[in-house]
C-alpha positions as CSV (number, residue, x, y, z in Angstrom):
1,X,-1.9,-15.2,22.0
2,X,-0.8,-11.5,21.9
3,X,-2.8,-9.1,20.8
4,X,-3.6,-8.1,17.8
5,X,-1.3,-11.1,16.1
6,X,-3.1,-14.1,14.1
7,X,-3.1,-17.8,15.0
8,X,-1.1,-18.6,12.2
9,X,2.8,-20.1,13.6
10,X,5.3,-17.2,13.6
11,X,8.5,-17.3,11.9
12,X,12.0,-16.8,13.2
13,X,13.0,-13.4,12.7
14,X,16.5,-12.5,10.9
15,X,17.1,-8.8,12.1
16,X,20.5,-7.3,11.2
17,X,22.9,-7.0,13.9
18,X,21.0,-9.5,15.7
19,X,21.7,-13.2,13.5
20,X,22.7,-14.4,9.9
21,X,21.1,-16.8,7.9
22,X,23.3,-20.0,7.2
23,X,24.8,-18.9,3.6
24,X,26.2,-15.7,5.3
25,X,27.0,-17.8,7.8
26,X,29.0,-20.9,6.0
27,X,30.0,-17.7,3.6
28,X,31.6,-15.8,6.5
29,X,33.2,-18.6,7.9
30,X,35.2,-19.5,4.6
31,X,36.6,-16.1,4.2
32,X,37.5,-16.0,7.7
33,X,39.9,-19.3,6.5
34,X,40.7,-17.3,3.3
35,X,42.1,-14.8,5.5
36,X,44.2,-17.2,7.9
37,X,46.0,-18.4,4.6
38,X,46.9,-14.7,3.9
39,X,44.5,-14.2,1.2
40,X,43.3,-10.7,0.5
41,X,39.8,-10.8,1.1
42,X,37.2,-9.0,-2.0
43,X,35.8,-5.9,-1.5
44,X,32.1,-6.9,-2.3
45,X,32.8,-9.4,1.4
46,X,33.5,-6.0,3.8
47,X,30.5,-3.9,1.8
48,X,27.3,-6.6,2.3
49,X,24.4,-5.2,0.1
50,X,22.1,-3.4,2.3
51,X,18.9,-5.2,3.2
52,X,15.6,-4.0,5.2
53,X,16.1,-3.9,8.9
54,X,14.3,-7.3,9.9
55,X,12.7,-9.8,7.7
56,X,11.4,-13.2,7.6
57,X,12.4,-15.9,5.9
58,X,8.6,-16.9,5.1
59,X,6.8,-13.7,5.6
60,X,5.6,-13.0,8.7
61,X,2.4,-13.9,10.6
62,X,-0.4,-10.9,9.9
63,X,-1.0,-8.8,12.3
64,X,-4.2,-6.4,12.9
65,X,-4.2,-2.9,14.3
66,X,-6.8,-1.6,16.6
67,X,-10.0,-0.4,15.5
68,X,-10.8,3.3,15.6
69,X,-13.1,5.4,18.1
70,X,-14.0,8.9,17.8
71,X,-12.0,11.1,20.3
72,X,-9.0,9.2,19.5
73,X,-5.6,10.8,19.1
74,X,-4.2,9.9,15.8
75,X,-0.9,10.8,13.9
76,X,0.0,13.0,10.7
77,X,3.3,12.1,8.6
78,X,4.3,13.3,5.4
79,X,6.2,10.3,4.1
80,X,6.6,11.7,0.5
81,X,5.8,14.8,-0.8
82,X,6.6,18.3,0.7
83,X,4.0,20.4,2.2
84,X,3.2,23.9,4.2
85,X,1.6,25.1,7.1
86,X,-1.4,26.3,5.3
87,X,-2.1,22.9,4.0
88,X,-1.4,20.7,7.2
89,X,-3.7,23.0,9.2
90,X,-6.4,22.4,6.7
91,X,-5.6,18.9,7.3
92,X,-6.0,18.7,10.9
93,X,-9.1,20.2,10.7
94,X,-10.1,17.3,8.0
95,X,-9.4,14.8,10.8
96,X,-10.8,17.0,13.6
97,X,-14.1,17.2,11.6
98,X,-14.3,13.5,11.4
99,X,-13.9,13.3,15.5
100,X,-10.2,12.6,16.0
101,X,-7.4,14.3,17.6
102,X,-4.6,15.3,16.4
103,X,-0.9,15.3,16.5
104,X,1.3,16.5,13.8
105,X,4.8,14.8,13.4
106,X,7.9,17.2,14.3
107,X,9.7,17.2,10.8
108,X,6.2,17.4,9.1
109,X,7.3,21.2,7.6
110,X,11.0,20.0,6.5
111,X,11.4,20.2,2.7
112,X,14.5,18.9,0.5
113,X,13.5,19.1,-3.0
114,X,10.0,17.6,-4.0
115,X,10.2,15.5,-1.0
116,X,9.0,16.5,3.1
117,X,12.5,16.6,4.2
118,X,15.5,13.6,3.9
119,X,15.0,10.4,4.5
120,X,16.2,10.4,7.9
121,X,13.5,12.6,9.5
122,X,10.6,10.9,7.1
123,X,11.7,7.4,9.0
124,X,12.0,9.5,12.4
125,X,8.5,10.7,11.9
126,X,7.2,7.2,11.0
127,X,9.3,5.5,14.4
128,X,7.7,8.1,16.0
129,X,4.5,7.8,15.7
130,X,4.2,4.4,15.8
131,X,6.3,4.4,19.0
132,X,3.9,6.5,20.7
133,X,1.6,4.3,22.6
134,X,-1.3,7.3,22.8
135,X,-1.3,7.3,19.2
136,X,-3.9,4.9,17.9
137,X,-3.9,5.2,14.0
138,X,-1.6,7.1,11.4
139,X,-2.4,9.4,8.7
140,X,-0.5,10.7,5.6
141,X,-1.0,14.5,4.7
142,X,-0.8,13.8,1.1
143,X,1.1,11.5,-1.4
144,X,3.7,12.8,-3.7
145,X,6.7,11.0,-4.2
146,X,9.7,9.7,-2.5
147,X,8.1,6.9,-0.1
148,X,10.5,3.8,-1.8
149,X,12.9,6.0,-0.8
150,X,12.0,5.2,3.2
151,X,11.7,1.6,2.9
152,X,15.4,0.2,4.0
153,X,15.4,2.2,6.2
154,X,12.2,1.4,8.8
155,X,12.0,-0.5,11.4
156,X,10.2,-3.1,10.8
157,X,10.6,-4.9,14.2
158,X,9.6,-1.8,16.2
159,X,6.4,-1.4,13.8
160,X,5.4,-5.3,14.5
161,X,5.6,-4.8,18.2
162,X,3.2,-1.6,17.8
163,X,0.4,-2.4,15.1
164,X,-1.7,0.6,14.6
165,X,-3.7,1.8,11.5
166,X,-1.9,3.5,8.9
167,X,-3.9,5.0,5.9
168,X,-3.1,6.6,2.6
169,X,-2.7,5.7,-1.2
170,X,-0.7,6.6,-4.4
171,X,3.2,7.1,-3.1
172,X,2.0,5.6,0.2
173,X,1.3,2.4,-1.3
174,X,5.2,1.7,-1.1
175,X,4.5,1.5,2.6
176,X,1.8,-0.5,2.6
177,X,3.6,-2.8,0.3
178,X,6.6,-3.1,2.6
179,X,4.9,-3.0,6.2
180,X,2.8,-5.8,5.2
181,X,6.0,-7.9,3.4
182,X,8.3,-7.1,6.8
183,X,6.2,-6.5,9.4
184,X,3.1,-8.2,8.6
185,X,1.2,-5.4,9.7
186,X,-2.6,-4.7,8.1
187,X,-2.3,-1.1,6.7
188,X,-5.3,0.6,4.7
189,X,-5.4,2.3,0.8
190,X,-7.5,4.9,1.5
191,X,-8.3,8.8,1.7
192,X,-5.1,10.5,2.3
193,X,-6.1,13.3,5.1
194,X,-5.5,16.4,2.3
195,X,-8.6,15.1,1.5
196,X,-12.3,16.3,2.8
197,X,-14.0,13.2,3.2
198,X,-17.2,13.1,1.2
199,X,-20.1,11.1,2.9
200,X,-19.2,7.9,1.0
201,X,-15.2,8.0,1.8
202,X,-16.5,8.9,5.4
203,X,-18.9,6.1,5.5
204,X,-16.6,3.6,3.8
205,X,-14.0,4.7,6.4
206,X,-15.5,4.5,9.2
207,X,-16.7,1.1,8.6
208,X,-13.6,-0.4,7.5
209,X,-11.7,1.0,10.2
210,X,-13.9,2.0,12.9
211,X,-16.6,-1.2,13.1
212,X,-15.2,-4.6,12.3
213,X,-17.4,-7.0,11.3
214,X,-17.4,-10.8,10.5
215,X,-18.1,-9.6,6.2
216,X,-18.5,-6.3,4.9
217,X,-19.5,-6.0,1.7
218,X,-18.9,-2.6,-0.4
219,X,-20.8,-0.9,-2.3
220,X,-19.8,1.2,-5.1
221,X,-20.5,5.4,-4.9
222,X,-23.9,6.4,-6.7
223,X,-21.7,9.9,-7.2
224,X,-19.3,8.1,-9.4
225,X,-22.2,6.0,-11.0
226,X,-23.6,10.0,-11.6
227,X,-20.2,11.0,-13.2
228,X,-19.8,8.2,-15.5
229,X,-22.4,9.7,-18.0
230,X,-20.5,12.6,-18.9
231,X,-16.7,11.1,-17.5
232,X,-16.1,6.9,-19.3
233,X,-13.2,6.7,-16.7
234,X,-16.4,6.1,-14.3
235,X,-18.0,3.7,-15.9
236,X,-18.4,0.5,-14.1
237,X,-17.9,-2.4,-16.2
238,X,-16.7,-5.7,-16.0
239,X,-14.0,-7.3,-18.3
240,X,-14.0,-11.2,-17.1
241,X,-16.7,-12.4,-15.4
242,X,-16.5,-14.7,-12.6
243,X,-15.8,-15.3,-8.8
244,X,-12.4,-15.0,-6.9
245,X,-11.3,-15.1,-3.5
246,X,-7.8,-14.3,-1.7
247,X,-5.8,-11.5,-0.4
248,X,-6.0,-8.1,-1.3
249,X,-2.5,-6.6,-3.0
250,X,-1.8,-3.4,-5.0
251,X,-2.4,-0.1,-4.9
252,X,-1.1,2.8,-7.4
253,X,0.1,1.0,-10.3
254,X,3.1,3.3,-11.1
255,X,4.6,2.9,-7.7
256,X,4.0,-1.1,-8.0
257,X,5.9,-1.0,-11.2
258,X,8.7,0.8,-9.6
259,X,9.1,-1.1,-7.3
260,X,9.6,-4.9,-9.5
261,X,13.1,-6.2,-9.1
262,X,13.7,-4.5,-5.3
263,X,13.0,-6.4,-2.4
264,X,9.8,-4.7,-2.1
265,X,7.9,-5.5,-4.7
266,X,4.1,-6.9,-4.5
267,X,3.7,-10.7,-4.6
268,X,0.4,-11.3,-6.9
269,X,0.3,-14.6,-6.6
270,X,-2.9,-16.0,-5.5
271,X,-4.0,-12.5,-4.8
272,X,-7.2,-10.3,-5.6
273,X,-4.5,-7.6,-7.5
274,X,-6.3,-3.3,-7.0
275,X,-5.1,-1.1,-9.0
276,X,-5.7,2.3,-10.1
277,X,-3.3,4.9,-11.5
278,X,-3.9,9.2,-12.5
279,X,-2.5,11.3,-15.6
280,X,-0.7,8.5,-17.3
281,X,-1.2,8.0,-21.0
282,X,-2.8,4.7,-22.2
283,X,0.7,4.0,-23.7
284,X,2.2,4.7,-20.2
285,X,-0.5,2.1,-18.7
286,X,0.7,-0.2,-21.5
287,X,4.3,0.0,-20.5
288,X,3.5,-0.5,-16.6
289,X,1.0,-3.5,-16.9
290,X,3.2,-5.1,-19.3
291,X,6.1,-4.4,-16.8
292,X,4.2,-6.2,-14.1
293,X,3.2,-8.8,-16.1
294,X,6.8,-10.1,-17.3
295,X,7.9,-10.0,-14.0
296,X,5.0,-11.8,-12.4
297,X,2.1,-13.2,-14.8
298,X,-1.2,-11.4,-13.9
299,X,-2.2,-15.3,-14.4
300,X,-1.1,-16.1,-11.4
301,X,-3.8,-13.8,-9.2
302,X,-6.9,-14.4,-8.6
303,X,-8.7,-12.1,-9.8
304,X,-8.0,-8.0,-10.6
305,X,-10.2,-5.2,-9.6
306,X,-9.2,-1.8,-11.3
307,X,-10.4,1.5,-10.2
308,X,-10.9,4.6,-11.6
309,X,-7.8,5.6,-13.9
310,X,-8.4,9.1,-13.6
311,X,-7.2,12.2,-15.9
312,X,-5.9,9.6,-18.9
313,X,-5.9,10.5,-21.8
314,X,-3.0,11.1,-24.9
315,X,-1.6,14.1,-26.3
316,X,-3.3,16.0,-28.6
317,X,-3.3,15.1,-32.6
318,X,-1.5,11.4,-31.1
319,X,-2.4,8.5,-32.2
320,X,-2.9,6.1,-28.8
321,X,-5.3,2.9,-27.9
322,X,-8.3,4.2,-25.7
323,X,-7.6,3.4,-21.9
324,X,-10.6,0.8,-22.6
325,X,-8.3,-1.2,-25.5
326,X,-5.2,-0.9,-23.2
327,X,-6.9,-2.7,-20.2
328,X,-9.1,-5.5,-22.1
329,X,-5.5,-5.7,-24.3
330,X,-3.9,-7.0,-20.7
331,X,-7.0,-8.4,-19.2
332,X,-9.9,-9.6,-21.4
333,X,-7.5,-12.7,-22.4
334,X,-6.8,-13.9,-19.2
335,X,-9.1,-16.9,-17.4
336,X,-9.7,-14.8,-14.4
337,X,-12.6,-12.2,-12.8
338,X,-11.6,-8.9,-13.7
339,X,-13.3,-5.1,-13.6
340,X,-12.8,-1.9,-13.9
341,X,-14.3,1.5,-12.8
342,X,-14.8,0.2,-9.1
343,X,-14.6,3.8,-6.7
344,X,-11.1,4.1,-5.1
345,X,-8.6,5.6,-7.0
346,X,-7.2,9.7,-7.5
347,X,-10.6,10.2,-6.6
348,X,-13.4,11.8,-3.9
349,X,-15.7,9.4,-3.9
350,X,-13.4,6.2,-2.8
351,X,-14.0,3.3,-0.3
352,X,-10.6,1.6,1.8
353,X,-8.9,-1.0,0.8
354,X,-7.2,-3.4,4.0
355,X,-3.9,-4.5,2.4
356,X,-3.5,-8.2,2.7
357,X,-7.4,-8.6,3.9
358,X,-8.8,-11.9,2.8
359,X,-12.0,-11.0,0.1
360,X,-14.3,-11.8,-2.8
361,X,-14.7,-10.2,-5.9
362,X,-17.6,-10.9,-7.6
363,X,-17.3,-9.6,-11.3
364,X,-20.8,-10.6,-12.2
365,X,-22.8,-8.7,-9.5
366,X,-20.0,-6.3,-9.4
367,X,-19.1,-6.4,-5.7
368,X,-16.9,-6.3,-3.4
369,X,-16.8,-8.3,0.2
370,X,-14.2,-8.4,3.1
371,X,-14.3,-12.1,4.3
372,X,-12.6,-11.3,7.6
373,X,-12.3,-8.2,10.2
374,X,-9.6,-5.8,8.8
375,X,-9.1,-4.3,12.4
376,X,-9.7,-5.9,16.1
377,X,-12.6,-4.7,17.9
């Protein structure tokens, strides 16, 4: 078996430039009659629409990175939003205090609007890294916007043949959404590196990442426990009880939403759907879970575990549901587990999330337990 990819039988790989499935094929071959006849051939045949780089035609197999070590040399990208020196040398130092070394990606710096540069040297800065056999895991400087933006563009063949650890949340959950669809890869929702790691992201980290065991089971930050007395977003309280197992899909909920009706977009079913979201309005929640569910019934998952909605809250003198009414509204109904309040999210105090990691939510104890490894020891 080679390393790092599951047991599970491996698809045929349809990469462009490389092979066609058979309706291009049987497609291409009756225009190529068309045009022996002398008929004009339509434009929409010499303009194919543009799809991402190598696919599957049943997904491919998973695939685990490598677990951490301290002392290892690890990557920074800025895959969405624009940044400065000032603020990437605060963020080396982030990743230097929790033992790793650094190298930051050339076009790190490059700006074109709200974004870290065009899309060309984003995807050059993701090849890159993951290219670089030293490198053993990949960071993102910060979120922003402008990640979608990247996904036709990767490579998804090059990241397969060079799993490594990629970590991040809010924009960067397009990624994650993507690398795991294409390239099958393991990626991790977690502290983006313009954060300072509190003890409990630090701890959560580290064992996710950095110690794989058989199960891990997570435990939820006493902090945020703290904060809920004075801040309900906090609160920790579940909507459905029950039990559900499967794979772990989501992320920030206005980037899943986004991304409905592209080739990107999350597939649910028979998953443990995460969620979390920051300054949105309860109406804007509304629109976005409502969204989601008429393009793919939240029935269909297994379960849903919502973070910590953070900095929610309508206009002044507006007359708006609570967040409270606008989750049970979508959730309370339905005949699976759900919670809400559990730490990960726009937050400090979060734990990491292993994208397309089998697990178990347990609504009733109010836990959560990785059932497998997310890395390889």
């Amino acid at each position: 078996m080679k390393r790092g990819v599951s047991s599970m039988k491996r698809p045929v790989f349809l990469c462009r430039n490389e092979t066609m499935n058979r309706r291009n094929f049987s497609r291409k071959l009756a225009l190529a009659g068309l045009a022996t006849l002398g008929f004009a051939l339509p434009a929409a045949a010499e303009q194919p629409r543009k799809q991402p780089r190598c696919r599957t035609t049943a997904g491919p197999s998973l695939i685990k990175p490598r677990a951490l070590k301290r002392g290892d040399l690890v990557g920074l990208i800025a895959p969405s939003g624009a940044t400065d020196a000032a603020f990437v040398e605060q963020r080396v130092k982030n990743l230097e205090a929790f033992g790793f070394i650094v190298k930051v990606s050339k076009n790190i710096l490059a700006t074109r609007g709200n974004t870290a540069g065009t899309v060309s040297e984003r995807v050059a800065d993701i090849h890159d890294m993951f290219n670089d056999r030293n490198i053993k895991g990949i960071w993102a400087v910060r979120g922003g916007s402008g990640a979608s933006q990247l996904l036709p563009a990767i490579d998804y063949g090059l990241i397969r043949r060079n799993p490594k650890i990629l970590v991040g949340y809010s924009d960067v959950t397009a990624l994650h959404l993507a690398l795991l669809r294409y390239a099958g890869l393991i990626t991790f929702h977690g502290p983006v590196a313009s954060a300072g790691f509190t003890d409990y992201a630090a701890t959560q980290l580290e064992a996710v990442l950095m110690r794989p065991r058989a199960q891990t089971t997570i435990y939820m930050s006493a902090a945020n426990e703290i904060r809920a007395a004075t801040s309900p977003e906090f609160q920790l309280r579940t909507i459905k009880q029950g039990i559900a197992e499967g794979r772990l899909i989501g992320g920030n909920l206005s980037v899943l939403a986004a991304l409905i009706g592209t080739p990107y977009a999350a597939d649910i079913r028979d998953a443990i759907l995460f969620l979390e979201d920051v300054g949105e309005a309860p109406y804007r929640i509304d629109r976005m879970l409502t969204q989601l569910e008429q393009s793919a019934p939240l029935s269909t998952t297994r379960g849903v575990m919502l973070g910590v909605f953070s900095k929610i809250a309508a206009a002044a003198n507006e007359a708006s549901l609570t967040l409270q009414q606008t989750l049970d509204d979508h959730f309370a109904a339905l005949d699976i587990p759900s919670i809400v309040g559990f730490s990960f999210g726009h937050i400090a105090d979060q734990f990491t999330i292993p994208v397309g990691v089998r697990a178990r939510l347990d609504t009733d104890n109010q836990t959560l337990t990785l059932l497998e490894p997310a890395v390889l020891g």
